[in-house]
C-alpha beads as a LAMMPS data file, in Angstrom:
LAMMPS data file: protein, C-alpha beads

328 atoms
327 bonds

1 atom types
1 bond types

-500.0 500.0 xlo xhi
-500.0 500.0 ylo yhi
-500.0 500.0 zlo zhi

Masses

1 110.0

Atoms # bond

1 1 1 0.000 0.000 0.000
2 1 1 2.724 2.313 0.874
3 1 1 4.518 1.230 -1.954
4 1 1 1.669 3.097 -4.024
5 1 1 1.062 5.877 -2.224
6 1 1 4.862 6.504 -3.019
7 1 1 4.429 6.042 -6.700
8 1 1 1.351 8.516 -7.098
9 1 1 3.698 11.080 -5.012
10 1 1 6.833 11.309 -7.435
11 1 1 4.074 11.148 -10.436
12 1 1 2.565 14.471 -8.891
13 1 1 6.382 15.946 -8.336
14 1 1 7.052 15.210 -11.994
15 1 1 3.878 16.571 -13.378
16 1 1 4.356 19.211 -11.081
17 1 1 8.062 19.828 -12.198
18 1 1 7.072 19.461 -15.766
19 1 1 4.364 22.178 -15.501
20 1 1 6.737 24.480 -13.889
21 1 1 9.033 24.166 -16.410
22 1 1 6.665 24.832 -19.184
23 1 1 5.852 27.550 -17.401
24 1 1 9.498 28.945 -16.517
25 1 1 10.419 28.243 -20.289
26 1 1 7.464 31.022 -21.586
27 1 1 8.251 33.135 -19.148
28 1 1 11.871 33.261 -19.848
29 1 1 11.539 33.100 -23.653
30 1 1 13.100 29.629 -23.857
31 1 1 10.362 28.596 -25.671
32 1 1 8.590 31.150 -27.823
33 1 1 5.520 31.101 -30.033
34 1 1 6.468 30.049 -33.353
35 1 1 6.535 32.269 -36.486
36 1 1 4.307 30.964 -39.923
37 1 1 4.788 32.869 -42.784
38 1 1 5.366 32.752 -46.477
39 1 1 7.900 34.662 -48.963
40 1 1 3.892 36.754 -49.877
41 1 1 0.631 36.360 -48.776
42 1 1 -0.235 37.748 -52.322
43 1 1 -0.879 35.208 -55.002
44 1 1 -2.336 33.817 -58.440
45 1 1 -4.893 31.183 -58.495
46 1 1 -3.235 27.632 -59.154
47 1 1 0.357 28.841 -57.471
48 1 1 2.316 26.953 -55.598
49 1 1 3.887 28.051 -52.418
50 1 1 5.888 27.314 -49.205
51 1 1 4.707 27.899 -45.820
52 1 1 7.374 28.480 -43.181
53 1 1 6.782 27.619 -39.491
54 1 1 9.871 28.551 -37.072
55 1 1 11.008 29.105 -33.330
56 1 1 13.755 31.001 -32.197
57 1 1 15.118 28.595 -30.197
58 1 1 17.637 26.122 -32.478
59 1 1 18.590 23.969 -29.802
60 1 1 15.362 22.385 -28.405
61 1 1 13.899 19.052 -30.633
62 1 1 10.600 20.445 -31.517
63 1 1 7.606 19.303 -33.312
64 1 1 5.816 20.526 -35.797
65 1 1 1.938 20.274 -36.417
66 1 1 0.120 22.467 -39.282
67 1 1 -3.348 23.560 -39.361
68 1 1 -5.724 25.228 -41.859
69 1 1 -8.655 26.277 -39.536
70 1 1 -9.454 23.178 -37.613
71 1 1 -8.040 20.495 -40.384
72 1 1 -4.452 18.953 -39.421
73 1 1 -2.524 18.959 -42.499
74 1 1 0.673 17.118 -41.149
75 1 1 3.629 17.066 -38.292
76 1 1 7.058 16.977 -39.072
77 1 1 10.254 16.591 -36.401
78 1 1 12.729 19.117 -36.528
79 1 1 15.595 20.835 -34.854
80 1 1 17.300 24.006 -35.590
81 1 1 16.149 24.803 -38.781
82 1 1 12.092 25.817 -39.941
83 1 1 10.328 23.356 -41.275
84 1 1 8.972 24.044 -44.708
85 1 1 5.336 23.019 -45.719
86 1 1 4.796 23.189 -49.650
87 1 1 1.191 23.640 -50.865
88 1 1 -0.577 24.421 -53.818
89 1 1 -3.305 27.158 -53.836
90 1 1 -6.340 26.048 -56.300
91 1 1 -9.211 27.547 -54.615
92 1 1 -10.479 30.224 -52.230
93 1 1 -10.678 27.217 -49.509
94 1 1 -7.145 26.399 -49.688
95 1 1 -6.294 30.897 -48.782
96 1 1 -6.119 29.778 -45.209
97 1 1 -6.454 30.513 -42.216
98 1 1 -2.982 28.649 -41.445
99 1 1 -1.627 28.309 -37.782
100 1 1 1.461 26.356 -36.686
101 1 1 1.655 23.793 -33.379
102 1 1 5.248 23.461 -31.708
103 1 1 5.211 21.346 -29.395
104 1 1 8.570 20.313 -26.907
105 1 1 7.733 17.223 -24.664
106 1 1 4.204 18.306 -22.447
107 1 1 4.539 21.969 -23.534
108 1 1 3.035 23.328 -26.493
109 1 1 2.946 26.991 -28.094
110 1 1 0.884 28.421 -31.219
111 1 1 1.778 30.491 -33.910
112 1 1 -0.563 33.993 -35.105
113 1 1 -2.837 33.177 -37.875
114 1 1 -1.976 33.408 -41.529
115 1 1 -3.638 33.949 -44.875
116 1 1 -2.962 34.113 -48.246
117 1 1 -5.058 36.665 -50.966
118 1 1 -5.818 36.361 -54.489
119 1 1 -4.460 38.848 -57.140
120 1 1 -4.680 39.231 -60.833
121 1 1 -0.956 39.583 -62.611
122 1 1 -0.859 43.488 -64.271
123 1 1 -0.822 43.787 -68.149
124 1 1 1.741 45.196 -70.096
125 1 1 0.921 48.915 -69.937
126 1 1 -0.019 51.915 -72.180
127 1 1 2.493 55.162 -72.173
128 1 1 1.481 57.914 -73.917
129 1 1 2.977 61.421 -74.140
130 1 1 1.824 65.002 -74.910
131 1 1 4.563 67.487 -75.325
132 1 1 4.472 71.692 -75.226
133 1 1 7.671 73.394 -76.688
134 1 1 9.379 76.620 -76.497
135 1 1 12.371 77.898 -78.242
136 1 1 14.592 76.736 -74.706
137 1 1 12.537 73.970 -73.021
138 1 1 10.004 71.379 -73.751
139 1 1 7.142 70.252 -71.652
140 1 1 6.167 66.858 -71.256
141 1 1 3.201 65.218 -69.778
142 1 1 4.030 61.227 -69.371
143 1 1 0.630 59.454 -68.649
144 1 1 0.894 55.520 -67.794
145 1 1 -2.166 52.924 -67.405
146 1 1 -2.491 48.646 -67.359
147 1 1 -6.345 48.356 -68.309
148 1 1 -5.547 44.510 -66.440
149 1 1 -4.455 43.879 -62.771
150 1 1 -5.488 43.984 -59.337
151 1 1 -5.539 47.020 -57.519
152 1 1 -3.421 48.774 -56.449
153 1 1 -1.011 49.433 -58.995
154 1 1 2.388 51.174 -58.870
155 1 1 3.555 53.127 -62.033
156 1 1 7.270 54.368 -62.328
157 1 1 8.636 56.436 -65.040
158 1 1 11.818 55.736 -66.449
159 1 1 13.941 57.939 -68.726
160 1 1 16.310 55.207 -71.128
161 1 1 16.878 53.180 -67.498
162 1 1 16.508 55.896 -64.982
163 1 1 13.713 56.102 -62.863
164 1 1 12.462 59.587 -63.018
165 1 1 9.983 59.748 -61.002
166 1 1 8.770 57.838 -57.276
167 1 1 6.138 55.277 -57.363
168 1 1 2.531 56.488 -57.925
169 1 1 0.348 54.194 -56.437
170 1 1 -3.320 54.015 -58.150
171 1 1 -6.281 52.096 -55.923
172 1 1 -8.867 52.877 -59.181
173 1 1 -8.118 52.277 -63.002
174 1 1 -7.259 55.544 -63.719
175 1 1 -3.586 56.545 -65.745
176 1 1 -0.517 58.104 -63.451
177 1 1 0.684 61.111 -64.498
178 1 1 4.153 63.177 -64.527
179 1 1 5.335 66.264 -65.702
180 1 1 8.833 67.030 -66.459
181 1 1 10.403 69.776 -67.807
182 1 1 14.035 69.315 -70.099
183 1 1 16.252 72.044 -71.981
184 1 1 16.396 71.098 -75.598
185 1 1 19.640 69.416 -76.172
186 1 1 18.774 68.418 -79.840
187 1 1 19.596 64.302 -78.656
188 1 1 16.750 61.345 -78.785
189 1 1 15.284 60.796 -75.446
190 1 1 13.514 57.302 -74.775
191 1 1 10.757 57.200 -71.796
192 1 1 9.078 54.067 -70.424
193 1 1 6.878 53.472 -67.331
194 1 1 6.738 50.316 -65.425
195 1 1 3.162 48.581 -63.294
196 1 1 2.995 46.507 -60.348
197 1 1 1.010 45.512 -57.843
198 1 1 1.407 43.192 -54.716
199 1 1 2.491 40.228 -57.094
200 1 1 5.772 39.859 -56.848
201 1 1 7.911 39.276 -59.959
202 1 1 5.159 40.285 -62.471
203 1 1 5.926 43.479 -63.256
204 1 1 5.620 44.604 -66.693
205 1 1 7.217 47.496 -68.643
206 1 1 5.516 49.397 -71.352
207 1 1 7.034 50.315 -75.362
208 1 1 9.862 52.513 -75.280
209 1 1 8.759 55.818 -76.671
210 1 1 11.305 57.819 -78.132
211 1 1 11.258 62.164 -78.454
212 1 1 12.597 63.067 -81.772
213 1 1 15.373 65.541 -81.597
214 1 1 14.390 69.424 -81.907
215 1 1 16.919 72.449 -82.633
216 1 1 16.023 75.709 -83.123
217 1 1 13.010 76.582 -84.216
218 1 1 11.945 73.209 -86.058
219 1 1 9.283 71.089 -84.228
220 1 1 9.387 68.054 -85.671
221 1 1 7.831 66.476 -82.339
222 1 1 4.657 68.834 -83.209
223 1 1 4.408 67.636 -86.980
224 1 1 4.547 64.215 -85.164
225 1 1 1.856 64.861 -83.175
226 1 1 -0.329 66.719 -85.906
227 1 1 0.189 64.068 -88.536
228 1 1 -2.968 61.700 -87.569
229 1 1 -5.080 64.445 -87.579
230 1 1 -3.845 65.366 -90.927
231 1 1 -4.360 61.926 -91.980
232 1 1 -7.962 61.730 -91.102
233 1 1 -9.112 65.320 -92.344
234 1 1 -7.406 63.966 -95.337
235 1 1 -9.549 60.836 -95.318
236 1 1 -12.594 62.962 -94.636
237 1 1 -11.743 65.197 -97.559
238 1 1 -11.753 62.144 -99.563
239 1 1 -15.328 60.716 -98.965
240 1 1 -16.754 64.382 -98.817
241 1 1 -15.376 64.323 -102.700
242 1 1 -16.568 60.826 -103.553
243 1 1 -19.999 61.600 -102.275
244 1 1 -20.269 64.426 -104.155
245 1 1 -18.385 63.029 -107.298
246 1 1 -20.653 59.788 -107.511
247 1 1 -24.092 60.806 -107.475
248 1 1 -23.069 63.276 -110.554
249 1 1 -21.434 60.285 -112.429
250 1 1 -24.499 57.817 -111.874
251 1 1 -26.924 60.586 -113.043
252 1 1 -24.820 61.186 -116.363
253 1 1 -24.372 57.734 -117.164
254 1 1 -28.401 57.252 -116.424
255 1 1 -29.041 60.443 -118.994
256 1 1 -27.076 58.450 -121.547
257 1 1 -28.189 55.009 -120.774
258 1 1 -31.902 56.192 -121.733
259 1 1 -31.057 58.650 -124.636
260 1 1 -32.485 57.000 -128.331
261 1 1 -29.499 55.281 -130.157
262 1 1 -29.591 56.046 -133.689
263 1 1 -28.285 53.036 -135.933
264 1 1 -27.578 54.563 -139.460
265 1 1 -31.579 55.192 -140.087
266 1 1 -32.313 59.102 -139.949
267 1 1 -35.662 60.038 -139.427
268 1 1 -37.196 61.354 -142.935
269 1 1 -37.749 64.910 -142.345
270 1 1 -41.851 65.622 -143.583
271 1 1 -42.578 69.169 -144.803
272 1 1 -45.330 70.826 -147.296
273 1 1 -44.321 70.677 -150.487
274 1 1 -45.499 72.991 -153.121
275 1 1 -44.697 73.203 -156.906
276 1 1 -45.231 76.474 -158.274
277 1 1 -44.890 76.739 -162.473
278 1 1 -44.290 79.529 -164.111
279 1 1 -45.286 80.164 -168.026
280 1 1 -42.964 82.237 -169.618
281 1 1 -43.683 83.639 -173.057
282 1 1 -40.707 82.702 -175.415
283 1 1 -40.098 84.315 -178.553
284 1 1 -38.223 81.639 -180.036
285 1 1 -41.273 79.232 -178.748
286 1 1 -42.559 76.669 -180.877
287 1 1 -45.541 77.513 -181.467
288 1 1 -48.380 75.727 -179.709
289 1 1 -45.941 74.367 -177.338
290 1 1 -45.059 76.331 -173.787
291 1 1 -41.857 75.661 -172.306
292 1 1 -42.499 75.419 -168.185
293 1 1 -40.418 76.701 -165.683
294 1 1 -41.436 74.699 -162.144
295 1 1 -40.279 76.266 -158.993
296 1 1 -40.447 73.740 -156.274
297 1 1 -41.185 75.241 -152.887
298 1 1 -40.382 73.115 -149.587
299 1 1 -41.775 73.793 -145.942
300 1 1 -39.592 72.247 -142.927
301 1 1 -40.647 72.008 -139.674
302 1 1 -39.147 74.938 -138.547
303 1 1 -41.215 77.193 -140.474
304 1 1 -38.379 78.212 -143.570
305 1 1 -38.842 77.675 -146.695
306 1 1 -36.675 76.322 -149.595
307 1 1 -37.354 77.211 -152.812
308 1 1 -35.909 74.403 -155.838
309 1 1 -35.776 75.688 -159.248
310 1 1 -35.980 72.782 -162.113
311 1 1 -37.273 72.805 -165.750
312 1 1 -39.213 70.590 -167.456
313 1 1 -38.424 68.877 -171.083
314 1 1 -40.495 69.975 -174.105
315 1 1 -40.395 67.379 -177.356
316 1 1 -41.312 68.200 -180.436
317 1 1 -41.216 66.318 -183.976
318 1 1 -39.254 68.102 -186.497
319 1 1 -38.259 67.169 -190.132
320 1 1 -35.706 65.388 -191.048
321 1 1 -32.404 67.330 -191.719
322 1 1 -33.184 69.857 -189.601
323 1 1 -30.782 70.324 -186.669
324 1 1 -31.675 72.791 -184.833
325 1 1 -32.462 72.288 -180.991
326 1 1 -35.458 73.211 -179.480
327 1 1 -34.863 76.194 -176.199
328 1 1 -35.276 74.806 -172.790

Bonds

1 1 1 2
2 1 2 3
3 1 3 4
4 1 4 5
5 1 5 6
6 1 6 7
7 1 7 8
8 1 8 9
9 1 9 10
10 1 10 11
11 1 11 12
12 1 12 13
13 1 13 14
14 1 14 15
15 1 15 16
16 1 16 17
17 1 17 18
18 1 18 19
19 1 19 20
20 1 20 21
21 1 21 22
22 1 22 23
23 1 23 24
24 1 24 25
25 1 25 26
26 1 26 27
27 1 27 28
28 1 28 29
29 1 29 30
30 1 30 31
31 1 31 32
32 1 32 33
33 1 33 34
34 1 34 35
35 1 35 36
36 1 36 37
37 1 37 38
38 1 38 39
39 1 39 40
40 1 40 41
41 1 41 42
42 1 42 43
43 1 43 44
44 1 44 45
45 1 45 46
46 1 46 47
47 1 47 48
48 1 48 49
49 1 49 50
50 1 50 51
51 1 51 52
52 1 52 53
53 1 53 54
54 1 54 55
55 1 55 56
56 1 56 57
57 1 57 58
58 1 58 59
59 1 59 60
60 1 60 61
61 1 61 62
62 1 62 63
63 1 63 64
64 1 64 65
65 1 65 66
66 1 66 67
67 1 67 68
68 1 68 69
69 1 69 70
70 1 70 71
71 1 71 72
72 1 72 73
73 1 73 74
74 1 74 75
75 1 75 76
76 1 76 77
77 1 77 78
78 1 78 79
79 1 79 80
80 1 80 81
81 1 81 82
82 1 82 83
83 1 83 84
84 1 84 85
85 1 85 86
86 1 86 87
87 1 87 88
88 1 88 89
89 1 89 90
90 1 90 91
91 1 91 92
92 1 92 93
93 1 93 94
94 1 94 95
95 1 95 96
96 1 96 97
97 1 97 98
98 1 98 99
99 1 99 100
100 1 100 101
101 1 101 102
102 1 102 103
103 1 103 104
104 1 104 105
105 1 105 106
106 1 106 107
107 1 107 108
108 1 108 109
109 1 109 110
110 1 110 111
111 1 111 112
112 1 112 113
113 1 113 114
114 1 114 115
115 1 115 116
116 1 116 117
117 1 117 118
118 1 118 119
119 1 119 120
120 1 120 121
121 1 121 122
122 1 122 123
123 1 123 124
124 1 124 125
125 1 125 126
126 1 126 127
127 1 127 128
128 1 128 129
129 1 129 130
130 1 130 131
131 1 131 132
132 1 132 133
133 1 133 134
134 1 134 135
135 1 135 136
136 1 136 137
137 1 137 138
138 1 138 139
139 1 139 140
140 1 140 141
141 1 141 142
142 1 142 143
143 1 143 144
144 1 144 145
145 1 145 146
146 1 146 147
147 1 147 148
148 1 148 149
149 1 149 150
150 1 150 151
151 1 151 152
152 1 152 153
153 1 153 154
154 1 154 155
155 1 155 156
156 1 156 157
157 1 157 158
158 1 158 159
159 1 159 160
160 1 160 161
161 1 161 162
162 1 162 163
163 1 163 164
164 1 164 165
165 1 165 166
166 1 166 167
167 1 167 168
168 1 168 169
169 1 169 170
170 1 170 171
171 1 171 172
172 1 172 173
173 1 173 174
174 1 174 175
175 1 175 176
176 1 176 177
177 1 177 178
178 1 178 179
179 1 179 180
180 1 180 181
181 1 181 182
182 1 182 183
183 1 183 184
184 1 184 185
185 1 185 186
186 1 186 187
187 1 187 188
188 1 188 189
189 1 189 190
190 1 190 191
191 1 191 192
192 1 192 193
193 1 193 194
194 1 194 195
195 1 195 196
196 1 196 197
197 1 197 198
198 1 198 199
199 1 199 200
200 1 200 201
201 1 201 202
202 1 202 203
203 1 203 204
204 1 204 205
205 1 205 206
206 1 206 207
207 1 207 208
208 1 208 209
209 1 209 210
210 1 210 211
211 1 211 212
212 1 212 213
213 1 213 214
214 1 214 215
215 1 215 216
216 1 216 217
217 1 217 218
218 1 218 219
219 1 219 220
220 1 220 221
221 1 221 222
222 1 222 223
223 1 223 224
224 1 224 225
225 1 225 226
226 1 226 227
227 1 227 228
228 1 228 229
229 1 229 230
230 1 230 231
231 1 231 232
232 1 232 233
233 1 233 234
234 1 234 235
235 1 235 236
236 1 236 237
237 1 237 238
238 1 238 239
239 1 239 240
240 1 240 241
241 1 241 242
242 1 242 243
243 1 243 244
244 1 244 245
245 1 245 246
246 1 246 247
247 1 247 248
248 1 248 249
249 1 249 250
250 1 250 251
251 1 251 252
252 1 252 253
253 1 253 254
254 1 254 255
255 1 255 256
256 1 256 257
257 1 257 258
258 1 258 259
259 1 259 260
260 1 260 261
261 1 261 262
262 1 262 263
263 1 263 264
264 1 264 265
265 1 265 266
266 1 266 267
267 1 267 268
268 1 268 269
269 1 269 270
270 1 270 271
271 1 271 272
272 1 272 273
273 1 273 274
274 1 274 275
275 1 275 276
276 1 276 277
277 1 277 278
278 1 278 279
279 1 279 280
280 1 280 281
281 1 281 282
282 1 282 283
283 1 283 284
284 1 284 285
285 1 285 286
286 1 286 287
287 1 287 288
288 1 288 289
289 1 289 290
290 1 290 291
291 1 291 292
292 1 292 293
293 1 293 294
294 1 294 295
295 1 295 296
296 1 296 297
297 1 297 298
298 1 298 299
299 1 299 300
300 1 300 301
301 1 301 302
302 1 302 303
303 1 303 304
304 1 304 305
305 1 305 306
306 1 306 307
307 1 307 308
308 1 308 309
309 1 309 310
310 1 310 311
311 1 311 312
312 1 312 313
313 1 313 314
314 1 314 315
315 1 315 316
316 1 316 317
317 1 317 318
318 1 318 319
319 1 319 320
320 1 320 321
321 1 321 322
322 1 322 323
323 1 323 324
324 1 324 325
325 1 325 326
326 1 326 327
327 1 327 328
C-alpha cells in the first residue's frame, strides 16, 4: 500500500516539475511562439507556395503540427532549422487561415494566424505622351495605365533606365501622371513606365517611346503629333469628294443610258411641199408648145422655206435634116 502511495507522489512531483518548467520556459523566452509565414501572402490562383513555421530557439527538438482552420494537415520533427510546408493554392478554400503547433515534450505553443489573398498579374501597360515646346525647353506630360491587374497598382517612369519619377500608387483604373520639364539638347530621349502591384515578380514594362530631336526653331515632335489628324481630315476630304463626285457620275451615265441610239436610219424629215410653175412667153417658142419653168417650194418644220428651181423637157417632132435644138 505504501509502496503506491509513493508512486502517485513522485508522479505528482514530476507533473508538477514538468508544468513548472513549461511555465518557466514562456516566461523566460526559452520557448517562444512560433513564427508561420510565407515569402507573400499575395498570389495567383493555381500557385504553388511554401509555408514556413519557425522558433527562435535552435537547440530544443521540436515538433511541428500544421493547421488550416481546424483540419491537421501534417507534423514533421525538426531541430534548428524551420520546417517548410509546400502547398498548392487552387481555390479560395485552400487561402487559409494557417496556424502552426510546436510542441517540446508536455509543452506546447501556437503560432498567429496566416492567410494568403488572391491577385490578378498586371498587363503590359499603355504610355502615352503630350509634349508643349518653347524655343529653350520642352514640356512633357508622361501618362501611364495597365487596363488589367489587381488594384493597387504602382507606375514608375523611367527615362532610357533611370527612374524619373517615385512610385505612384493608383487604388482605381485611372492613368498616373508626370510632368517634367528638359532644356532642348537636340539628342533622342527614350521614356518608359513600369506597373505593379502586390504580385511579386510580375511586373511589366511598357514600349519605349522615343522624343525626336528638336533644334532651333523646327518642331518636328509637333508635326509628329499633328500628322494623324492630318491623316484623317485627309480621309474625310476624300469621302466628302466621292460623295459628291458619284451621285453626278451615276446621273450622267443614267441620262445616256436612256437617250435614243440612232443606228444609221435618220428620221425622214416631212414638210409641205409645193410646186409652183411659171409660163414664160418665149419668142423663139414653138408655137403651140409652152416651155415650163417649175419652182419647187419646200416647208420644214421649222417654219423656212426652200425654194428648188428645175425645168421641165419639151419634145417636139421636127423634119428630117433639120438640126436645130429646141430652147429649154
Amino acid at each position: 500500500m505504501w509502496k503506491k502511495s509513493f508512486l502517485m507522489l513522485l508522479f505528482s512531483l514530476s507533473a508538477q516539475t514538468a508544468a513548472l518548467d513549461c511555465e518557466t520556459m514562456k516566461k523566460t523566452n526559452e520557448f517562444p511562439s512560433p513564427k508561420v509565414y510565407s515569402e507573400t501572402d499575395v498570389i495567383m490562383k493555381g500557385q504553388n507556395v511554401s509555408l514556413f513555421c519557425s522558433n527562435q530557439n535552435k537547440s530544443l527538438q521540436i515538433t511541428y503540427v500544421m493547421f488550416r482552420g481546424m483540419k491537421h494537415l501534417g507534423t514533421w520533427d525538426g531541430k534548428g532549422e524551420p520546417m517548410i510546408f509546400n502547398l498548392r493554392i487552387s481555390e479560395a478554400g485552400d487561402l487559409g487561415p494557417y496556424k502552426c503547433k510546436t510542441q517540446v515534450s508536455n509543452c506546447s505553443r501556437y503560432s498567429q494566424e496566416f492567410s494568403f489573398t488572391f491577385a490578378n498579374p498586371v498587363t503590359t501597360p499603355v504610355l502615352n505622351i503630350s509634349a508643349f515646346q518653347t524655343e529653350t525647353a520642352r514640356y512633357i506630360t508622361l501618362r501611364c495605365i495597365s487596363y488589367n491587374g489587381s488594384l493597387p497598382i504602382n507606375y514608375t517612369f523611367f527615362e532610357k533606365d533611370v527612374a524619373i519619377s517615385p512610385a505612384i500608387s493608383k487604388n482605381v483604373r485611372e492613368p498616373a501622371e508626370f510632368n517634367l520639364t528638359e532644356r532642348i539638347t537636340g539628342e533622342r530621349e527614350e521614356y518608359r513606365c513600369k506597373a505593379k502591384n502586390r504580385l511579386p515578380n510580375h511586373a511589366k514594362y511598357s514600349q519605349p517611346f522615343t522624343m525626336p530631336s528638336t533644334g532651333g526653331d523646327s518642331c518636328p515632335f509637333c508635326l509628329q503629333l499633328l500628322l494623324p489628324g492630318l491623316l484623317l481630315l485627309l480621309i474625310v476630304i476624300i469621302l466628302m469628294l466621292a460623295f459628291w463626285i458619284l451621285p453626278k457620275y451615276k446621273a450622267r451615265k443614267a441620262m445616256r443610258d436612256n437617250a435614243p441610239r440612232n443606228y444609221g436610219n435618220k428620221p425622214m424629215e416631212v414638210g409641205i411641199y409645193a410646186n409652183v410653175c411659171q409660163n414664160q412667153a418665149d419668142d423663139k417658142s414653138v408655137p403651140g408648145l409652152e416651155p415650163r419653168q417649175c419652182v419647187s417650194t419646200a416647208q420644214d418644220g421649222t417654219g423656212h422655206s426652200k425654194e428648188i428651181h428645175y425645168a421641165t423637157p419639151v419634145f417636139q417632132e421636127v423634119a428630117q435634116g433639120d438640126h436645130d435644138c429646141l430652147p429649154i
